[in-house]
N, CA, C and O atoms as a GROMACS GRO file, in nm:
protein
  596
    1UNK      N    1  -7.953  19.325  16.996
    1UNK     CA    2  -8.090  19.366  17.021
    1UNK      C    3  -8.097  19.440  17.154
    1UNK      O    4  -8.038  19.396  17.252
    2UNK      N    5  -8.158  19.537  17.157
    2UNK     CA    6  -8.202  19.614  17.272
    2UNK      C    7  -8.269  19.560  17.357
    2UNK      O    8  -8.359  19.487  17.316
    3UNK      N    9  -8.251  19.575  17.508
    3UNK     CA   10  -8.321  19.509  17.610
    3UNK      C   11  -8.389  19.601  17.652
    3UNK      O   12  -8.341  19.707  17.694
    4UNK      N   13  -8.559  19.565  17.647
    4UNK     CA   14  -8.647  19.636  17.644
    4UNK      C   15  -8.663  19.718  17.769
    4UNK      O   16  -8.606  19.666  17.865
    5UNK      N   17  -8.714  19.812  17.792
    5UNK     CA   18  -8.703  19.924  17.927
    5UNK      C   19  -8.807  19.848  18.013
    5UNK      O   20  -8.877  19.749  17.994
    6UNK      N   21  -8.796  19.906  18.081
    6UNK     CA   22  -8.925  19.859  18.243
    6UNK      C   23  -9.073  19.888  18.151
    6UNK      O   24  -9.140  19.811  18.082
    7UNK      N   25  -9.084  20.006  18.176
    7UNK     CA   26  -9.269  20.031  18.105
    7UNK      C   27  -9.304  19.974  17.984
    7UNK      O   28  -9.421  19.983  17.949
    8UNK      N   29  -9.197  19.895  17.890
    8UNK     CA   30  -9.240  19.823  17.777
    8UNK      C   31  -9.225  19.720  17.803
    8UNK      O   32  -9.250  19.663  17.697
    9UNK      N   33  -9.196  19.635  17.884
    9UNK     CA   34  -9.245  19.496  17.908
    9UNK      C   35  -9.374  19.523  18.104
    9UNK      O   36  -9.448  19.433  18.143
   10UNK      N   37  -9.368  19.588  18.140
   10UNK     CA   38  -9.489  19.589  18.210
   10UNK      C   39  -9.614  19.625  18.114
   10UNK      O   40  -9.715  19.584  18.171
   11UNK      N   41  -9.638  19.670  18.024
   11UNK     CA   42  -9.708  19.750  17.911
   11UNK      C   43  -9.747  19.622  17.872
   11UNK      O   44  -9.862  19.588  17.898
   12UNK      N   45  -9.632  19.503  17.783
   12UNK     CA   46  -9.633  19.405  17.735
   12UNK      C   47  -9.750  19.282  17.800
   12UNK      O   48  -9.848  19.222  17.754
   13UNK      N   49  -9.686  19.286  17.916
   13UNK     CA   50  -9.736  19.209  18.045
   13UNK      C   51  -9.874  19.209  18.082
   13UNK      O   52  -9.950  19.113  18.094
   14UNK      N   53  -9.897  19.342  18.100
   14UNK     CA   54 -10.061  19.350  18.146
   14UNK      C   55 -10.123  19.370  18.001
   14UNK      O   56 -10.245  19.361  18.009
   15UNK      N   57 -10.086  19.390  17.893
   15UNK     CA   58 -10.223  19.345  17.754
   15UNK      C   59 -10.211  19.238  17.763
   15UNK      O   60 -10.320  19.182  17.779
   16UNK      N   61 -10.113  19.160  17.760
   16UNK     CA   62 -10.110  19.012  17.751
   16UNK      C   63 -10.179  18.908  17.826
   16UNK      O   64 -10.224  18.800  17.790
   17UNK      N   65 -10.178  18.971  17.951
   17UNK     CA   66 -10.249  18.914  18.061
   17UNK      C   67 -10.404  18.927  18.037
   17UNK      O   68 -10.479  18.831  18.051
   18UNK      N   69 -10.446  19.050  18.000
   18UNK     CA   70 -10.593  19.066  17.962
   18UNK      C   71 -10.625  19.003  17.857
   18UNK      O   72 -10.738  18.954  17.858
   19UNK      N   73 -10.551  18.987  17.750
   19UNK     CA   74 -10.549  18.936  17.673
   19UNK      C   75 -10.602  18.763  17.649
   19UNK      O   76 -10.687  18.709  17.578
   20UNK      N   77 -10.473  18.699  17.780
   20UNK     CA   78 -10.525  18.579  17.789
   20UNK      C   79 -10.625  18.540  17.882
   20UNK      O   80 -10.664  18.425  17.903
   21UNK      N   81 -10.672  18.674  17.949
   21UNK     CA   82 -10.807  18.628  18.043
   21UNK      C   83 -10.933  18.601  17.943
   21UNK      O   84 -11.008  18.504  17.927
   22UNK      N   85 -10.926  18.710  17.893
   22UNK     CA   86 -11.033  18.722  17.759
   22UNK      C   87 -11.060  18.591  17.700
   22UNK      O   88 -11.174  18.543  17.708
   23UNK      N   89 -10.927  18.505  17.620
   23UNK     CA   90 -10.937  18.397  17.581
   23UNK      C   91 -10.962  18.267  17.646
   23UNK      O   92 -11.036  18.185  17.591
   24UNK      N   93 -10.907  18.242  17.757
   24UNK     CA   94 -10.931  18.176  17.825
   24UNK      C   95 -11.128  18.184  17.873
   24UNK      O   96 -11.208  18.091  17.878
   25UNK      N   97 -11.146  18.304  17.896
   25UNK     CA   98 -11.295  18.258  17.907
   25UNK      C   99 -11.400  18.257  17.805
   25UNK      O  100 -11.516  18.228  17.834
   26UNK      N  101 -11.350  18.298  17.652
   26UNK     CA  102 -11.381  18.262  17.574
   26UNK      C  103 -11.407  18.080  17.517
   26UNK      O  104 -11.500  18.019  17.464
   27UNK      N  105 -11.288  18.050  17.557
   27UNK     CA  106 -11.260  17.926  17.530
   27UNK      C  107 -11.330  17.830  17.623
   27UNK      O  108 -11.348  17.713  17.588
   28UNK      N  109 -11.376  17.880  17.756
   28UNK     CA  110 -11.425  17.789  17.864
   28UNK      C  111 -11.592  17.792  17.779
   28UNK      O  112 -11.667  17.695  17.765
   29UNK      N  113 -11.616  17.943  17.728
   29UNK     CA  114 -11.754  17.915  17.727
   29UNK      C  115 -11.794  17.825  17.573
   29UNK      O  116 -11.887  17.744  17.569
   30UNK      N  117 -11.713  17.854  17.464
   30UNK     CA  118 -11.742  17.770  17.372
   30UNK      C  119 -11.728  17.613  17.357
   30UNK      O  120 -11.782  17.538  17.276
   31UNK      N  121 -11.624  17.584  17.476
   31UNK     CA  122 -11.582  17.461  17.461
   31UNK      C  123 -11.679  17.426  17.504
   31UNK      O  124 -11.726  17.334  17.436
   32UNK      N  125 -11.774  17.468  17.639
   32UNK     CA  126 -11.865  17.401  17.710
   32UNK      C  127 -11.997  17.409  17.600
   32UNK      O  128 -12.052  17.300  17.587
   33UNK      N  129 -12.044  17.496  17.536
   33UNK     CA  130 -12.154  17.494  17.439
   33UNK      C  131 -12.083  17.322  17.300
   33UNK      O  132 -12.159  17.240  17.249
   34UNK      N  133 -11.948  17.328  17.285
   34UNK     CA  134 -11.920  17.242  17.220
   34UNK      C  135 -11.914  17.101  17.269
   34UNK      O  136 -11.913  17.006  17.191
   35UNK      N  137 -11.912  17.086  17.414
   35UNK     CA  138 -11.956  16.958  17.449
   35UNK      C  139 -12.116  16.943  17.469
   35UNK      O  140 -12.158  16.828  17.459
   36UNK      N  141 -12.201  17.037  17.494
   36UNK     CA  142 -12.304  17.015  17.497
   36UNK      C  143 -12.366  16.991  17.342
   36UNK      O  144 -12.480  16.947  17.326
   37UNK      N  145 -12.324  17.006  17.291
   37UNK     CA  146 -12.345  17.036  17.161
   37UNK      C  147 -12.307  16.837  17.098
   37UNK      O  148 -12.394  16.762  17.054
   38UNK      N  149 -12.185  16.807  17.113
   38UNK     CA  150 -12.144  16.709  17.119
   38UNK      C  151 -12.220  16.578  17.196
   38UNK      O  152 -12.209  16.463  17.152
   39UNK      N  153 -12.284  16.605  17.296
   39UNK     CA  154 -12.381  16.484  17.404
   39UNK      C  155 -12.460  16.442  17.349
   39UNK      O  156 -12.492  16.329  17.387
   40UNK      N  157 -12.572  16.525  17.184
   40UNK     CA  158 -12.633  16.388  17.150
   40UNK      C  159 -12.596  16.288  17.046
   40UNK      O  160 -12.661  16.199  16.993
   41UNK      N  161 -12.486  16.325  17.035
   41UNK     CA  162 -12.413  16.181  16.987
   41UNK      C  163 -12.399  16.078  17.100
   41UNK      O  164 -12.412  15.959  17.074
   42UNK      N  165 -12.382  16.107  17.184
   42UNK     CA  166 -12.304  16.028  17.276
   42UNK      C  167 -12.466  15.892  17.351
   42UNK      O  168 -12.580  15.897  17.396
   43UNK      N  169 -12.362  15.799  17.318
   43UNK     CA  170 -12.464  15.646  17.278
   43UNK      C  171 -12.463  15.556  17.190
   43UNK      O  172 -12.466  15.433  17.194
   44UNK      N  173 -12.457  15.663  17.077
   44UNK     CA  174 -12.447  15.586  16.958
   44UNK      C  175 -12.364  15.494  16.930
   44UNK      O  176 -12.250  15.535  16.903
   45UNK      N  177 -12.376  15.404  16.926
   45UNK     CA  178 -12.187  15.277  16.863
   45UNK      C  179 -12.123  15.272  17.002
   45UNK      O  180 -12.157  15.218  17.108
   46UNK      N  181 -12.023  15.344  16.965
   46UNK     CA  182 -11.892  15.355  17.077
   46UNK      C  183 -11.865  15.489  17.119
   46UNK      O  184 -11.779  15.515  17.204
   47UNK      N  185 -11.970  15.614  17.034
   47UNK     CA  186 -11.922  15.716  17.099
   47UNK      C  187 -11.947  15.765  17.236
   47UNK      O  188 -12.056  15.819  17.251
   48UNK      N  189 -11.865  15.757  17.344
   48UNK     CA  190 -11.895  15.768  17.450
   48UNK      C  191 -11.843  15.926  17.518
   48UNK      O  192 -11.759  15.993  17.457
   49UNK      N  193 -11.887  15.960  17.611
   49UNK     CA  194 -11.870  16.087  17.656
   49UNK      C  195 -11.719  16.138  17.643
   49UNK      O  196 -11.678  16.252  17.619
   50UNK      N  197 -11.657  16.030  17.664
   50UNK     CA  198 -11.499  16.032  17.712
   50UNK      C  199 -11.474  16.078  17.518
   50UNK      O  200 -11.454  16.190  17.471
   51UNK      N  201 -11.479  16.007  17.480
   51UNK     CA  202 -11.462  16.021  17.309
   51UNK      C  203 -11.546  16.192  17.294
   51UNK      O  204 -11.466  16.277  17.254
   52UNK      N  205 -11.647  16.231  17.312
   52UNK     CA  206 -11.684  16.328  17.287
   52UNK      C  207 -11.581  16.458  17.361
   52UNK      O  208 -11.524  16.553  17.307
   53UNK      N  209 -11.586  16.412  17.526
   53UNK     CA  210 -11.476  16.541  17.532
   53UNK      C  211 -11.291  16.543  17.457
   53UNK      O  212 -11.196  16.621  17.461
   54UNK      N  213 -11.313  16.447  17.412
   54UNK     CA  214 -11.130  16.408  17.344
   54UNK      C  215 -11.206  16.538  17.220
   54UNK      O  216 -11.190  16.660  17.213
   55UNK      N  217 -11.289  16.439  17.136
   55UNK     CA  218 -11.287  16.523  17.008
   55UNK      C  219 -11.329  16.712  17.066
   55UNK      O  220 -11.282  16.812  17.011
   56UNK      N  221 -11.390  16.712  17.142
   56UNK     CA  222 -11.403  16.905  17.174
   56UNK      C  223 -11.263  16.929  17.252
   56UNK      O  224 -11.237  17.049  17.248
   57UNK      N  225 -11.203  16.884  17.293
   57UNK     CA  226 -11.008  16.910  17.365
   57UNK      C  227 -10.970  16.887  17.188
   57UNK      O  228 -10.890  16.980  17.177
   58UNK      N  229 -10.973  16.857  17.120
   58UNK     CA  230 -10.875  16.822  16.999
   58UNK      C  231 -10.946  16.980  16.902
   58UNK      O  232 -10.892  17.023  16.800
   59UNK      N  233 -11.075  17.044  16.966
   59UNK     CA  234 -11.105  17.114  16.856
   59UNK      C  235 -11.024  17.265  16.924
   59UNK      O  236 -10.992  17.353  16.844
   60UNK      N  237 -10.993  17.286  17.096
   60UNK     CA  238 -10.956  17.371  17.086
   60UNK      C  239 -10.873  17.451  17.009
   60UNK      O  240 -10.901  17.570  17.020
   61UNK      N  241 -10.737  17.412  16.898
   61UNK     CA  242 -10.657  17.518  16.874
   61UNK      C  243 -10.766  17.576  16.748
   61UNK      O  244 -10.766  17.695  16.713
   62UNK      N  245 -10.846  17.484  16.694
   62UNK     CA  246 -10.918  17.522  16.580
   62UNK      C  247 -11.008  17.678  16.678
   62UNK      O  248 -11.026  17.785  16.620
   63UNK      N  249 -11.039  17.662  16.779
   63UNK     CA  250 -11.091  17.775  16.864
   63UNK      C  251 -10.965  17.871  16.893
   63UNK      O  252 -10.961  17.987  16.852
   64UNK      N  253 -10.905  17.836  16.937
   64UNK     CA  254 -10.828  17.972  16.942
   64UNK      C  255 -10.779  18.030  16.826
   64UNK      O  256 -10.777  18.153  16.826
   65UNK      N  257 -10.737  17.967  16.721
   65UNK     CA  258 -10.717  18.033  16.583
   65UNK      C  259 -10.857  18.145  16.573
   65UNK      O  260 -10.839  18.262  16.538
   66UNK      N  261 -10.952  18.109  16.598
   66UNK     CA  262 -11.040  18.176  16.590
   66UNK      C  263 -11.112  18.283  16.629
   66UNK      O  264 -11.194  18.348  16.565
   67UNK      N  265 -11.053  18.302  16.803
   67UNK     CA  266 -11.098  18.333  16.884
   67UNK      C  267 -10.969  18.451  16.917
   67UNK      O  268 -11.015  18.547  16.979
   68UNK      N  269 -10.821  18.463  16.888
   68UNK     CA  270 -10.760  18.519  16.880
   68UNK      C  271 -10.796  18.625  16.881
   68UNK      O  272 -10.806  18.688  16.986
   69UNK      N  273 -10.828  18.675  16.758
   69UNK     CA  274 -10.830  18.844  16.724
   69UNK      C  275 -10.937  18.929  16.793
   69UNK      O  276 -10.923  19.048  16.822
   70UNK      N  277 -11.049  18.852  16.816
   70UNK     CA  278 -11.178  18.888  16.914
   70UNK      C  279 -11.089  18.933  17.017
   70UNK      O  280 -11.067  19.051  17.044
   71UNK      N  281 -11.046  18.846  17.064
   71UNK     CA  282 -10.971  18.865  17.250
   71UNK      C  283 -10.843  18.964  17.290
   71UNK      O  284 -10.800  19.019  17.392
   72UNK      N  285 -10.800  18.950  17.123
   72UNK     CA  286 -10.661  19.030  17.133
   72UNK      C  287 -10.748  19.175  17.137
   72UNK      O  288 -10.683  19.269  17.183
   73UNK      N  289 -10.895  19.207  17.094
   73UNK     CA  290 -10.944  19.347  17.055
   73UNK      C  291 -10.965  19.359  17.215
   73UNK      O  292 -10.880  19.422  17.277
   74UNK      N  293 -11.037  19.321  17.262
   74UNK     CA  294 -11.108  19.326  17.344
   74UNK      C  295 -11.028  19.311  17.502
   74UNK      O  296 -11.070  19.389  17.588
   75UNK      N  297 -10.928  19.226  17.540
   75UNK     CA  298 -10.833  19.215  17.620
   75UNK      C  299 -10.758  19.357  17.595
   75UNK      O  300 -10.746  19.425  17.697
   76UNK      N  301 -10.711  19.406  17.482
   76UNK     CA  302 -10.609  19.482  17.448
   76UNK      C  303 -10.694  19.696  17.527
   76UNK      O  304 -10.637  19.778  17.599
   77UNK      N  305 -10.827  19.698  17.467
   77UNK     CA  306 -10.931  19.756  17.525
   77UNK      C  307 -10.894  19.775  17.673
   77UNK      O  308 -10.850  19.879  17.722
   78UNK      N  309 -10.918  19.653  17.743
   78UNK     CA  310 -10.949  19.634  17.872
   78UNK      C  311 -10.807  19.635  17.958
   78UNK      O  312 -10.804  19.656  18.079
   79UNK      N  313 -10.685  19.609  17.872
   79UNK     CA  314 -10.558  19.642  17.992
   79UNK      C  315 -10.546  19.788  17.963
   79UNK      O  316 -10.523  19.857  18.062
   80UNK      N  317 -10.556  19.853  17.840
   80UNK     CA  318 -10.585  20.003  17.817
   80UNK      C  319 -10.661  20.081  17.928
   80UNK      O  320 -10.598  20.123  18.025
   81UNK      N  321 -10.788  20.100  17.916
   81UNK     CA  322 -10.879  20.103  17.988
   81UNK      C  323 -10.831  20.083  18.123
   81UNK      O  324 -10.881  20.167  18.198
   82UNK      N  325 -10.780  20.032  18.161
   82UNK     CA  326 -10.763  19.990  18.301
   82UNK      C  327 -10.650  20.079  18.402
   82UNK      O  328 -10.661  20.136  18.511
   83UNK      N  329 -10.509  20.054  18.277
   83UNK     CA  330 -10.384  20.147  18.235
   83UNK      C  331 -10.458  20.283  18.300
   83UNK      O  332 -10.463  20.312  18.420
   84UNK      N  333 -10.514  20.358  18.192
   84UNK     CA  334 -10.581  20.472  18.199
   84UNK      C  335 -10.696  20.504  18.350
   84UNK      O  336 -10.673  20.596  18.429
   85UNK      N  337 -10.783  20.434  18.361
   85UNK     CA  338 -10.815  20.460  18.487
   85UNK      C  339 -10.706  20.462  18.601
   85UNK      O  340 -10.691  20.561  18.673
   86UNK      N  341 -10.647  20.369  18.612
   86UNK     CA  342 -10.524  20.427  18.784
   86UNK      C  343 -10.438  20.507  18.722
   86UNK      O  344 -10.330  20.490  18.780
   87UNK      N  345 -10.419  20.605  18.614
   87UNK     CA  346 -10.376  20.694  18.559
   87UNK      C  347 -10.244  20.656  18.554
   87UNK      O  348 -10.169  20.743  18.597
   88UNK      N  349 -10.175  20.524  18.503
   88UNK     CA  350 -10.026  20.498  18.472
   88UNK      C  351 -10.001  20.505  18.339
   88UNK      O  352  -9.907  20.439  18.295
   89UNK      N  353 -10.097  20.604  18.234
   89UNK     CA  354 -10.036  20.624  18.121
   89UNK      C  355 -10.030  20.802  18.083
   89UNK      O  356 -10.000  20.871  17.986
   90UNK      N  357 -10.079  20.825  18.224
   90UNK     CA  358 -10.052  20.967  18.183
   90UNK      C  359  -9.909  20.995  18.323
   90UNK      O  360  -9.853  21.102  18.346
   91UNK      N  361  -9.888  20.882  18.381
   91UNK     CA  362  -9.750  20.893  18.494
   91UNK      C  363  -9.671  20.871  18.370
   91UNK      O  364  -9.593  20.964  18.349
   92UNK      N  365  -9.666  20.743  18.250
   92UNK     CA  366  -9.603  20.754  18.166
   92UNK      C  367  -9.543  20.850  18.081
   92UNK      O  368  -9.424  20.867  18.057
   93UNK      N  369  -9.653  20.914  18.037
   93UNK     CA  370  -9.625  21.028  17.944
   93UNK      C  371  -9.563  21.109  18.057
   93UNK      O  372  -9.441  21.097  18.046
   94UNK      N  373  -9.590  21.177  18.148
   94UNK     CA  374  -9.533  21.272  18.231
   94UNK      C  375  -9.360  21.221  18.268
   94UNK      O  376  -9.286  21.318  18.288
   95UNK      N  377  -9.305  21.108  18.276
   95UNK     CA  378  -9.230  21.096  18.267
   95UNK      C  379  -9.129  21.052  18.141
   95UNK      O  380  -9.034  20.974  18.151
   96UNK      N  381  -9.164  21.107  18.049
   96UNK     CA  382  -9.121  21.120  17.942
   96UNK      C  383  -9.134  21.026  17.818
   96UNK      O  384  -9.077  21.045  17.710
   97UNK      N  385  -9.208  20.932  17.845
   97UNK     CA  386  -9.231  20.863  17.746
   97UNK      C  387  -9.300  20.940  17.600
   97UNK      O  388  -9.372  21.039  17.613
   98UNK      N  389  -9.283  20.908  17.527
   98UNK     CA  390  -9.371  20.921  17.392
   98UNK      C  391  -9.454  20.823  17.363
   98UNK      O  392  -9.438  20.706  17.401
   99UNK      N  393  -9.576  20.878  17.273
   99UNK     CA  394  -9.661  20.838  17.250
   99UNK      C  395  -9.636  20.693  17.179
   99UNK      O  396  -9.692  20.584  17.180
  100UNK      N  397  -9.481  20.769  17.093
  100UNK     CA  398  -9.461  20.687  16.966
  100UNK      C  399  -9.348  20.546  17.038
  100UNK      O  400  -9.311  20.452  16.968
  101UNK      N  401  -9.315  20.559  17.168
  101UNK     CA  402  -9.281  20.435  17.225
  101UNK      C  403  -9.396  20.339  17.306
  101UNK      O  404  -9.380  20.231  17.363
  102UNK      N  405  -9.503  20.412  17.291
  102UNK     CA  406  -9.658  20.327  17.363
  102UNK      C  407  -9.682  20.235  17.261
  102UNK      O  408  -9.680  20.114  17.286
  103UNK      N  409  -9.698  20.267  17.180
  103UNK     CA  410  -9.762  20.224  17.015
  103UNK      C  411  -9.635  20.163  16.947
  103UNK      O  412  -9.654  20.105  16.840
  104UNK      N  413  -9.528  20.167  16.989
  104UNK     CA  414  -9.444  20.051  16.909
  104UNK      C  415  -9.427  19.914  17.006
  104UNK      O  416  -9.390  19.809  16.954
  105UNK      N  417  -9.460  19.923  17.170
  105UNK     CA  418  -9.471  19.858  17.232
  105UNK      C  419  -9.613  19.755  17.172
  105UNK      O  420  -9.616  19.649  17.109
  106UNK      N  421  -9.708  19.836  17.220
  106UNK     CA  422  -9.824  19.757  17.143
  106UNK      C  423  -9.850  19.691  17.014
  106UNK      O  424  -9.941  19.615  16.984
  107UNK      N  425  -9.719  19.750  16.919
  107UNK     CA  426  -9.727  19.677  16.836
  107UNK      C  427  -9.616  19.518  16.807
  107UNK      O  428  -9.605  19.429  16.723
  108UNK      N  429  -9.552  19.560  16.942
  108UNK     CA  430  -9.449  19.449  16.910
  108UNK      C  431  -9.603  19.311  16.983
  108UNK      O  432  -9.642  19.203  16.939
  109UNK      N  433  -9.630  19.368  17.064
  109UNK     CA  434  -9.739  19.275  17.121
  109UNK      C  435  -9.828  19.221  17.005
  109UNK      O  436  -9.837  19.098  17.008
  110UNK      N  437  -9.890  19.278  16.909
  110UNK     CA  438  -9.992  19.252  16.812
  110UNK      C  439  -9.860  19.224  16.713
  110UNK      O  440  -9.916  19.266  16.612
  111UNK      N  441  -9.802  19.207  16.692
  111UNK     CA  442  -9.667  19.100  16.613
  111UNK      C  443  -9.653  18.978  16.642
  111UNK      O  444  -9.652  18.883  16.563
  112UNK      N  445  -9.634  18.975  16.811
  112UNK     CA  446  -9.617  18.852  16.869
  112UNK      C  447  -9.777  18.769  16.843
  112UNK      O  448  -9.780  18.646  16.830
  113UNK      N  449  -9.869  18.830  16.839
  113UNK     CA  450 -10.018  18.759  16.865
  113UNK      C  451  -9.999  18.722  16.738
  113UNK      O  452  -9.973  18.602  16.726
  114UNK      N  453 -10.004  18.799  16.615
  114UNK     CA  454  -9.997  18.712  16.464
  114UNK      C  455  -9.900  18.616  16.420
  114UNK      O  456  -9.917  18.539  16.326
  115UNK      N  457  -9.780  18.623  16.503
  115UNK     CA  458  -9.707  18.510  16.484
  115UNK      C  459  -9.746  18.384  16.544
  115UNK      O  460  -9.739  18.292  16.462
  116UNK      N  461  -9.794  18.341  16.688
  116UNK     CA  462  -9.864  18.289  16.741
  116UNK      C  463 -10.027  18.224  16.670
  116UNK      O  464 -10.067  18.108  16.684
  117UNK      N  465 -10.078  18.302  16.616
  117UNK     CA  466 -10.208  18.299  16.514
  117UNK      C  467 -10.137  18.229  16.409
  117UNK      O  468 -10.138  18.106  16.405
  118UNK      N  469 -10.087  18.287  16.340
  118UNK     CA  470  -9.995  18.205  16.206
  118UNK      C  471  -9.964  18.046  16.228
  118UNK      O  472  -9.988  17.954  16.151
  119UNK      N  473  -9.890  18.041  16.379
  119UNK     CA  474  -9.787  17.917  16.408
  119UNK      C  475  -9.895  17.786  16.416
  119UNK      O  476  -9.896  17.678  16.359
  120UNK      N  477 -10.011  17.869  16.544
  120UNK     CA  478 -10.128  17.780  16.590
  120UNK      C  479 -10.253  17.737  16.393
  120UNK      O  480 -10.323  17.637  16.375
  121UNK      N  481 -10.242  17.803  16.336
  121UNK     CA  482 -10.349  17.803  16.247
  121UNK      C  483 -10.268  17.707  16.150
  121UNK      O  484 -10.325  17.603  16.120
  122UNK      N  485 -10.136  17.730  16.094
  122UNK     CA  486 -10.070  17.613  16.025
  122UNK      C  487 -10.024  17.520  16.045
  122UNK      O  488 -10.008  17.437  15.955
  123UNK      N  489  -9.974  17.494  16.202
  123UNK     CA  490  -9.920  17.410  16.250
  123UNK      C  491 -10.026  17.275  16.343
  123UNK      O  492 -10.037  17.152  16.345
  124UNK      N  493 -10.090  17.405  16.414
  124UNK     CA  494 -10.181  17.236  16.508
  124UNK      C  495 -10.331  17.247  16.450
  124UNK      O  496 -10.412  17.162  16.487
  125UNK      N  497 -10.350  17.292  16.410
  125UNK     CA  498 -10.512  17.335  16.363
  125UNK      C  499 -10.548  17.205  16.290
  125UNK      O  500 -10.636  17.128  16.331
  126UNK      N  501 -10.481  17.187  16.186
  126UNK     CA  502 -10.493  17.059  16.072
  126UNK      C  503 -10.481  16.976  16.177
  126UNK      O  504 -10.580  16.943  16.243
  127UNK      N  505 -10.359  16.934  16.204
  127UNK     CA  506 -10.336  16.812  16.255
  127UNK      C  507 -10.445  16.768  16.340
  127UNK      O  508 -10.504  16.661  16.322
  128UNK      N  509 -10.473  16.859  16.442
  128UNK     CA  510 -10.610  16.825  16.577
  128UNK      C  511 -10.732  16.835  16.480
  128UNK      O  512 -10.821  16.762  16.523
  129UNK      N  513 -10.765  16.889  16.378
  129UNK     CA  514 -10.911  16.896  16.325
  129UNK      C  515 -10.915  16.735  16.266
  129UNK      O  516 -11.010  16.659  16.285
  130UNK      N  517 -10.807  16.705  16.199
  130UNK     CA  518 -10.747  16.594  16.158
  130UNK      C  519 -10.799  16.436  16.220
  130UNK      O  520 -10.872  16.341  16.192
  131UNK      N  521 -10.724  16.475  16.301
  131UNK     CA  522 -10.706  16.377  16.417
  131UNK      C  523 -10.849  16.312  16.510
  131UNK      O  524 -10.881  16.202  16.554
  132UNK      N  525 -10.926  16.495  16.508
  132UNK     CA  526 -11.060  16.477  16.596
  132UNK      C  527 -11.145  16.429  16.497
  132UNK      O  528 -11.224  16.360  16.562
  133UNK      N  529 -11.192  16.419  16.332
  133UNK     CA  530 -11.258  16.364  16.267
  133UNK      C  531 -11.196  16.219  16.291
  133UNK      O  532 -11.296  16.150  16.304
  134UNK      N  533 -11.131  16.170  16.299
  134UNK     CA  534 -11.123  16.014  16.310
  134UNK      C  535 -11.127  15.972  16.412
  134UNK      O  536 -11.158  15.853  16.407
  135UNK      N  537 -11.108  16.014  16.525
  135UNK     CA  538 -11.138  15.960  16.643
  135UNK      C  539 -11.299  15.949  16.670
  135UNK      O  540 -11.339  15.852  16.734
  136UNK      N  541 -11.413  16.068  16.615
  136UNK     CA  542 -11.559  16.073  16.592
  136UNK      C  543 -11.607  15.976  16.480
  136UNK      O  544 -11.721  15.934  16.467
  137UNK      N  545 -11.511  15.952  16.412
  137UNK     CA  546 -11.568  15.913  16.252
  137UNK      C  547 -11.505  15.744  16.311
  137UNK      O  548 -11.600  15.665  16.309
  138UNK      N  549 -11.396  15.686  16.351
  138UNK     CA  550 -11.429  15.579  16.410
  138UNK      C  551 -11.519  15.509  16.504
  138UNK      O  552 -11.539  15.388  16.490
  139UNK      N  553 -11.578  15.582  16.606
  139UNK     CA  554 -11.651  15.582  16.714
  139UNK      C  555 -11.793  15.559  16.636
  139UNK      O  556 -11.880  15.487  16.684
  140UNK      N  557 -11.810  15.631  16.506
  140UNK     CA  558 -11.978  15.635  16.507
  140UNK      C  559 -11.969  15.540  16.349
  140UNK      O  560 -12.060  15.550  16.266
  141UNK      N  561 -11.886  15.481  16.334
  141UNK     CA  562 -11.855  15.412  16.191
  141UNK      C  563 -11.930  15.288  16.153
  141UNK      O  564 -11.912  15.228  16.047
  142UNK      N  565 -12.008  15.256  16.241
  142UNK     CA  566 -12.138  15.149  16.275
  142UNK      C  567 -12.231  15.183  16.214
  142UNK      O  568 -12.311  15.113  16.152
  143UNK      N  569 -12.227  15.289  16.226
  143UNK     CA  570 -12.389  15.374  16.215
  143UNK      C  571 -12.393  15.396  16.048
  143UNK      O  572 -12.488  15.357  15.980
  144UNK      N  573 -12.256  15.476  15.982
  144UNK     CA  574 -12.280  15.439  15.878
  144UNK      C  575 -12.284  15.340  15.775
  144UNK      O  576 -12.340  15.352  15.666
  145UNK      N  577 -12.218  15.238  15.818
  145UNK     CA  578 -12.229  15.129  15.783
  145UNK      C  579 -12.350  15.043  15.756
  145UNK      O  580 -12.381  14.974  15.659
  146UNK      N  581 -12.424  15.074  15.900
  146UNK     CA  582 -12.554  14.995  15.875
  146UNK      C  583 -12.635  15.045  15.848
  146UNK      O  584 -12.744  14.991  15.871
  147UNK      N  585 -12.632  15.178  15.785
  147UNK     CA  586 -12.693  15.316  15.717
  147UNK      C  587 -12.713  15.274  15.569
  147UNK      O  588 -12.815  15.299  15.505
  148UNK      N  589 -12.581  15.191  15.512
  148UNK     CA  590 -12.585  15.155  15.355
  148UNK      C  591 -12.636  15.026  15.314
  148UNK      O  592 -12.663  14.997  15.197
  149UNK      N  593 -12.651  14.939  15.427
  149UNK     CA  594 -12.695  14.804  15.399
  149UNK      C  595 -12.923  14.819  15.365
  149UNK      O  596 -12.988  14.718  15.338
   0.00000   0.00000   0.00000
């Protein structure tokens, strides 16, 4: 395998980086609407705050499966964009790059994100969605109980 040149892993580097800024504050703001969201349970039986932020920490990968392709658009935009303003993609091209090594770079990047998407969506998604219904569904299991009597 070829060891990738300098401008295709700096290229790599800064979408990626925007990339995971994007998500990361994606993820701060839904998680926080998802615990608020989560607080008026919290009282009931045994579900207690601590139990509420477990089950919204157990829902993140179900959020990033989700939240992926938004961030990969939008991060991917914004290290572009950025690239292009301090003008290091036209220093690129001027030093000989091709277009058609920009765009296979970017695509090894949007390869790596769907493999990642794939790994996170089959692999931890179930298990934590899994996992976070029974940890909620034990906690509030009173309630239905004395719901049927």
């Amino acid at each position: 395998m070829l060891k990738p040149m300098l401008f295709q892993r700096y290229l790599m580097r800064e979408v990626l980086a925007a990339i995971a800024l994007v998500l990361a504050a994606f993820l701060a703001l839904f998680t926080f609407f998802n615990f608020i969201d989560e607080l008026r349970n919290v009282g009931r039986v045994d579900y207690t705050a601590g139990r509420a932020a477990l089950f919204v920490v157990l829902g993140l990968p179900s959020l990033v499966y989700e939240l992926i392709p938004i961030a990969s658009l939008i991060g991917a935009l914004y290290a572009l964009s950025t690239l292009a303003r301090h003008s290091e993609i036209a220093v690129l091209r001027a030093s000989g790059v091709a277009t058609r090594e920009l765009l296979t770079t970017l695509f090894r990047v949007a390869g790596l994100l769907a493999l990642i998407t794939f790994l996170v969506g089959e692999m931890i998604v179930t298990f934590c969605e899994r996992l976070a219904q029974d940890v909620k569904a034990k906690a509030l299991k009173s309630v239905v109980a004395r719901s049927g009597l």
